[in-house]
N, C-alpha and C positions, 0 to 999 in steps of 0.2 A: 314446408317449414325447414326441411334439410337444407333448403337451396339455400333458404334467408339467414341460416346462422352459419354456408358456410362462406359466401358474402360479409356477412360482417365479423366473420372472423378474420378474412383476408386482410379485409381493410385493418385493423387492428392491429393484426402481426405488421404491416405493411408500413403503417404510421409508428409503430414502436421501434420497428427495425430501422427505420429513417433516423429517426430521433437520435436512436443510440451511434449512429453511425456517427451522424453529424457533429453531437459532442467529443466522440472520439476522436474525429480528424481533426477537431480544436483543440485538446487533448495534445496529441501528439505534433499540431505545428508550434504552440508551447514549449514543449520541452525540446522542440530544434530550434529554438533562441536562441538556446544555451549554444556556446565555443562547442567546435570540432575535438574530437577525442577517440583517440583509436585504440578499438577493445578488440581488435582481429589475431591477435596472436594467440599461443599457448590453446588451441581449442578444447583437447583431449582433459583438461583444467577445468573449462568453463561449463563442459557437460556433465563433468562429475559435481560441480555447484548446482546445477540445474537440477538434478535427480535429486542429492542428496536436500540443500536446503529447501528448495523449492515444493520439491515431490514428496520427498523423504522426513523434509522439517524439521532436521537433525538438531540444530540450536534450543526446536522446544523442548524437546528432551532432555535436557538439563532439570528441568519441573515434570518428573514423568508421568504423573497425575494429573498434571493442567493438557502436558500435552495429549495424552489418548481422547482428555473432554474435546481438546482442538480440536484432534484429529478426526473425529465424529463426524464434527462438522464439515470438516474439510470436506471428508469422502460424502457426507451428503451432498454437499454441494455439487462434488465430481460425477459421483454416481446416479443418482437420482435424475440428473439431468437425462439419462437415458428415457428414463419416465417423460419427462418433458416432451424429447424427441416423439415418442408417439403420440401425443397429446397432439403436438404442432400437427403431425401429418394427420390426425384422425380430422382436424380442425380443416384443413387446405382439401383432403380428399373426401370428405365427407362422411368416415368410416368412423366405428366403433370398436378399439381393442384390437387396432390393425394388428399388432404384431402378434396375439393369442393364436389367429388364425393358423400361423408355420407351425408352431408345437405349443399346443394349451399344457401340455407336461411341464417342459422347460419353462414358459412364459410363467405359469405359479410358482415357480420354486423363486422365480428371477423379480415378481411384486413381493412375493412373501421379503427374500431379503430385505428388498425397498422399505416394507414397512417396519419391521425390524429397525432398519435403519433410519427412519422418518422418526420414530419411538426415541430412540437414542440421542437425534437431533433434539426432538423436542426437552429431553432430562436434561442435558445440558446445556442450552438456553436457558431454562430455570436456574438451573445452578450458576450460569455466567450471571443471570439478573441480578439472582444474591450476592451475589458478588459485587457489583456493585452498588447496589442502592443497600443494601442492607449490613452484611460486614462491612462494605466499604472498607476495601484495602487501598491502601495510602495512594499507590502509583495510579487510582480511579479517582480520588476526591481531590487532586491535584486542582490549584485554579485553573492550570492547562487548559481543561477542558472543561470549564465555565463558559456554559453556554449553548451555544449550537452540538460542538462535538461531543459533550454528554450524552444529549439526546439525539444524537444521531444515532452512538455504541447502542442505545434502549430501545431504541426503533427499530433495529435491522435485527436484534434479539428475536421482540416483539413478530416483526413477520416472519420472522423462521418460525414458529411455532404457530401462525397461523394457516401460513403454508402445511405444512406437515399435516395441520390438522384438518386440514381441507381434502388433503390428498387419501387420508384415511378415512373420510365421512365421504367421501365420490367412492372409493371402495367398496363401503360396506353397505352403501345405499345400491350398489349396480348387481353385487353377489345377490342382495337379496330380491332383487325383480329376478335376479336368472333361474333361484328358487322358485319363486310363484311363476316360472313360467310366461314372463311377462313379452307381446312381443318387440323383438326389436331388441333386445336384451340377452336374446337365451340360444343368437346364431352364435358366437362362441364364447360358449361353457368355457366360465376359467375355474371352475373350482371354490370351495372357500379357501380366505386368507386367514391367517392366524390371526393378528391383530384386527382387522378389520371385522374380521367374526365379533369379536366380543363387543364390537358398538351396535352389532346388529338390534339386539334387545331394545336398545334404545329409539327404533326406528320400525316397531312392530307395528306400533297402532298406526302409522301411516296407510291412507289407499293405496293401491298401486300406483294412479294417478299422480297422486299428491309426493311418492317416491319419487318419480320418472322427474317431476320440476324440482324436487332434493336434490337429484341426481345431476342434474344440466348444470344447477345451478352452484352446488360444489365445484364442477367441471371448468365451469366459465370465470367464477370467482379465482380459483387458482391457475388457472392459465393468465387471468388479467393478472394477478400478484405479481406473477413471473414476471411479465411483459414491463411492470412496474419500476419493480425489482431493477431489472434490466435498465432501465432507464433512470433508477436513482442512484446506480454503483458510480458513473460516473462524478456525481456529486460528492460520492459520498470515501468515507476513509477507508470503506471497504472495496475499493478501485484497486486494491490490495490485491486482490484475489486474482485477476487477473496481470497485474506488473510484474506480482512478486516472481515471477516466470522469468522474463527479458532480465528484470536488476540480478536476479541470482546470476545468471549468463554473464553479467556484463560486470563482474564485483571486478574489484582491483584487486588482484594477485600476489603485488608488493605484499613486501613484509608489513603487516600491521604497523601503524604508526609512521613509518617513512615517508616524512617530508620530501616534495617533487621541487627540485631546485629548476628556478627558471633561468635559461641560457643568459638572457638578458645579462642577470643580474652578475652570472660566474664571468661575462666577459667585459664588466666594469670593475670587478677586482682583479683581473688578470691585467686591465690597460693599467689598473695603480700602480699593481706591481711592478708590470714592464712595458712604462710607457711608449717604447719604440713599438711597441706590437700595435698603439692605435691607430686606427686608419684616418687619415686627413681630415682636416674640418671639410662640412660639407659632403662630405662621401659615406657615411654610418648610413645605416638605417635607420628610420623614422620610431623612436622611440617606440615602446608599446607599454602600453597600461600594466601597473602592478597589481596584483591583485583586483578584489572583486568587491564594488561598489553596490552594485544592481543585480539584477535576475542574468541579465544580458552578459555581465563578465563571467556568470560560472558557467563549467561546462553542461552538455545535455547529459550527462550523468548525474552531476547536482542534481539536474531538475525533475530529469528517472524518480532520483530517489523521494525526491519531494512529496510526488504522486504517489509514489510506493509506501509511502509511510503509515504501517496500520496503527498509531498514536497508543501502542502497549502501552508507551511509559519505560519500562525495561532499560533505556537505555537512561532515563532520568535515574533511574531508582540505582541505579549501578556507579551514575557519576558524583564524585566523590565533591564536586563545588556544591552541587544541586541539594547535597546531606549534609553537607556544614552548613545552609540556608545561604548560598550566596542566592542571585538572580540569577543564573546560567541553567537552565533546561533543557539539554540535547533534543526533545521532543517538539520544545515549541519554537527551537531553531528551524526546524523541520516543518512542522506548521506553520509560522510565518510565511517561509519561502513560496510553500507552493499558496498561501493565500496573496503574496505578492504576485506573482506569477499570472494569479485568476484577473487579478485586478489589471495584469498587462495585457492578459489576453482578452477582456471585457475591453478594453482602452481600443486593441486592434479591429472587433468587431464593429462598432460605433466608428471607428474613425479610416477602418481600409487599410491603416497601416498604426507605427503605434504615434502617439503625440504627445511629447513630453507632460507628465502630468506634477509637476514640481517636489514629484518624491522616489524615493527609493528603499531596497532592500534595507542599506543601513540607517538607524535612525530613528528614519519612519515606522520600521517592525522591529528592528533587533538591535538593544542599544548597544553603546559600549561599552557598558558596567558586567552586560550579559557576554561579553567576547573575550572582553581581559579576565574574565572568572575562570575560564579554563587551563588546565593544567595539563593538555593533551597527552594525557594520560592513554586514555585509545578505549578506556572500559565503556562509551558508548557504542562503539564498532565492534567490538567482540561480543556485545548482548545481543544488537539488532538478531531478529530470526530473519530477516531476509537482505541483509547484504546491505546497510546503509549507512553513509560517514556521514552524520553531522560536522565531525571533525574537520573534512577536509572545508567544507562553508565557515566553519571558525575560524581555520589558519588563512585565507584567501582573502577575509573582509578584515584578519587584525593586519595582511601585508600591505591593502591598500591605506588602512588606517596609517600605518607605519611610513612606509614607501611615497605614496603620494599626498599624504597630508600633514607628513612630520609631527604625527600625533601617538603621540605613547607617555605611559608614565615617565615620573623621573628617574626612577629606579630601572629602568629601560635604557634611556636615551643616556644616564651616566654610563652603562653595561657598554652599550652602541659604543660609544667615544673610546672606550679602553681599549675594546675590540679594535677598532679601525686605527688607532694610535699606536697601541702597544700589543695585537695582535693578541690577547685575552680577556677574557672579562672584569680581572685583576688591575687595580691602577696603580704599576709596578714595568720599568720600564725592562724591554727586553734581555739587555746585559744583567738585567739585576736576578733574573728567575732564579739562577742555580746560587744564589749567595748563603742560601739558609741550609746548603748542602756544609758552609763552613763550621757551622757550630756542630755538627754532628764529629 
């Protein structure tokens, strides 16, 4: 019977770990669509991003009550995995509580925390559920996430507390066969657990028997969750958990808010200026595109973040177009993308490569009403907890707007012409600027 589940456990991990693989590597050949972008500099920078946002979550902290609830979770997630680890091996080598055997001492103190910790996961899932279905705080009942990405947030809630509670009924169901003695159960004695003790009661009138298939099939249920689990992050907004790692590494270091002027453009007002500096018809280089139309013109940092985007809201709730009621939603900029994105990289599996499919980022997902609404302000970039510009996708698709399609308001394109005429935004010719210094 050993041999036969540990057989079909292998298969199990084996098709799971496949799975996950293989969406990952479509995952990541995705986001290298995106233009070339070099984050190699300033390291000593990007590790102290990595610990602090990343590890550290310093951002959530700003809410210090929302963040210690995060943080539960986090470290469930981090920790508890440990648990996992001997789950997997007890699964592949055929054993029971492999690791009790080195120190049944330390190995109780090291589940007791887990469960402790498993306790705490589950209190704040409850409290996250309230939160949204029930208070329903604004930045949750957003139309944003009308739809799928509701129920996505309610479902990965949902299995965390079923996990949790799996992990704590395989506990308390295994302590108490090690009580009666049971065998197969009682070669290492881990002691009782705090938590898992007080479910015992509930699990008295069982056979032994009738324990021992309690006990598998807790085991089995929450190894397959995981395995699940594992295989729906990718789908899912909670693919966070893993990005949020690389994006922190890879934030932009600029000053918040500093526009990246393109060479292009600094060396078509330099020829204005000083025409002898241009170089002969025929001899320039091959124009290059302004700005960013498609998935394909932004860079793989765009696209990082896209994937990285855990859809708080946070960055909606903070932008100041999104609270006067324009259409501009730094969130569902963000969502858009990487659902454009899914939709190129669906395009490439079906086709081997990708085949225009008569649409694109702009437009198609993110109109124009939502791009001229911003005031790049920057308060969506300084809420993100893990390091992510919608801004920079806003300025990129208004330059191609601007640039290559000579589309902007009129209140725009009059500013433009002063500019380029009279070198101000003012329609006031140059000799005239210092005249109003006379009346003084």
């Amino acid at each position: 019977m050993h041999l036969v589940q540990q057989i079909a456990f292998v298969l199990l991990a084996g098709i799971s770990i496949q799975l996950f693989v293989r969406k990952t590597g479509e995952i990541r050949r995705n986001i290298l669509l995106g233009n070339d972008e070099d984050f190699s500099d300033r390291k000593p920078e990007r590790w102290r991003n990595l610990v602090l946002l990343a590890f550290g979550q310093k951002k959530m902290f700003r809410n210090p009550l929302v963040a210690i609830m995060h943080f539960v979770i986090y470290a469930g997630f981090i920790i508890i995995n440990l648990e996992v680890l001997e789950i997997f091996l007890d699964g592949v080598l055929g054993t029971h509580r492999l690791f009790a055997r080195f120190s049944p001492k330390y190995y109780a103190y090291l589940i007791n925390a887990f469960e402790l910790l498993a306790v705490g996961v589950i209190a704040v899932c409850v409290i996250f559920l309230l939160r949204r279905n029930v208070i329903r705080l604004k930045r949750f009942i957003s139309k944003d996430l009308n739809g799928w990405p509701r129920s996505d947030a309610n479902l990965i809630l949902v299995t965390e507390i079923i996990l949790m509670s799996l992990f704590l009924l395989m506990n308390a169901s295994d302590t108490l066969l090690q009580k009666r003695f049971y065998p197969g159960f009682q070669e290492h004695l881990t002691g009782n657990f705090i938590v898992s003790g007080l479910l015992q009661p509930l699990l008295n009138g069982m056979s032994s028997g009738t324990l021992v298939i309690f006990e598998r099939v807790a085991w089995w249920l929450h190894i397959m969750g995981i395995f699940a689990f594992l295989n729906y992050l990718p789908w899912s907004k909670h693919l966070h958990i893993l990005l949020a790692f690389p994006n922190a590494y890879f934030a932009r270091l600029d000053a918040h808010g500093k526009m990246n002027n393109m060479p292009e453009i600094q060396r078509e007002v330099l020829y204005a200026m000083q025409p002898e500096m241009a170089p002969a018809a025929g001899t320039e280089d091959a124009p290059k595109k302004f700005g960013a139309r498609d998935v394909f013109d932004l860079s793989w940092k765009n696209l990082l973040d896209a994937y990285s985007c855990t859809e708080c809201g946070r960055c909606s709730a903070a932008c100041p177009a999104n609270q006067t009621g324009k259409l501009l939603s730094p969130r569902k900029i963000m969502m858009d993308t990487r659902d454009r994105l899914e939709a190129v990289g669906r395009n490439i599996n079906v086709n081997g490569q990708f085949k225009d499919d008569g649409k694109s980022l702009l437009r198609d997902h993110i109109s124009e009403e939502e791009l001229r609404a911003c005031t790049t302000c920057n308060a969506c970039v300084e809420e993100c907890p893990v390091s992510i510009s919608p801004l920079d996708i806003i300025l990129q698709m208004r330059r191609y707007m601007v640039m290559e399609e000579s589309n902007a308001p009129q209140e725009w394109t009059m500013m433009f012409g002063n500019v380029e005429n009279n070198f101000a935004p003012w329609k006031f010719a140059p000799d005239d600027r210092a005249k109003w210094t006379q009346e003084i």
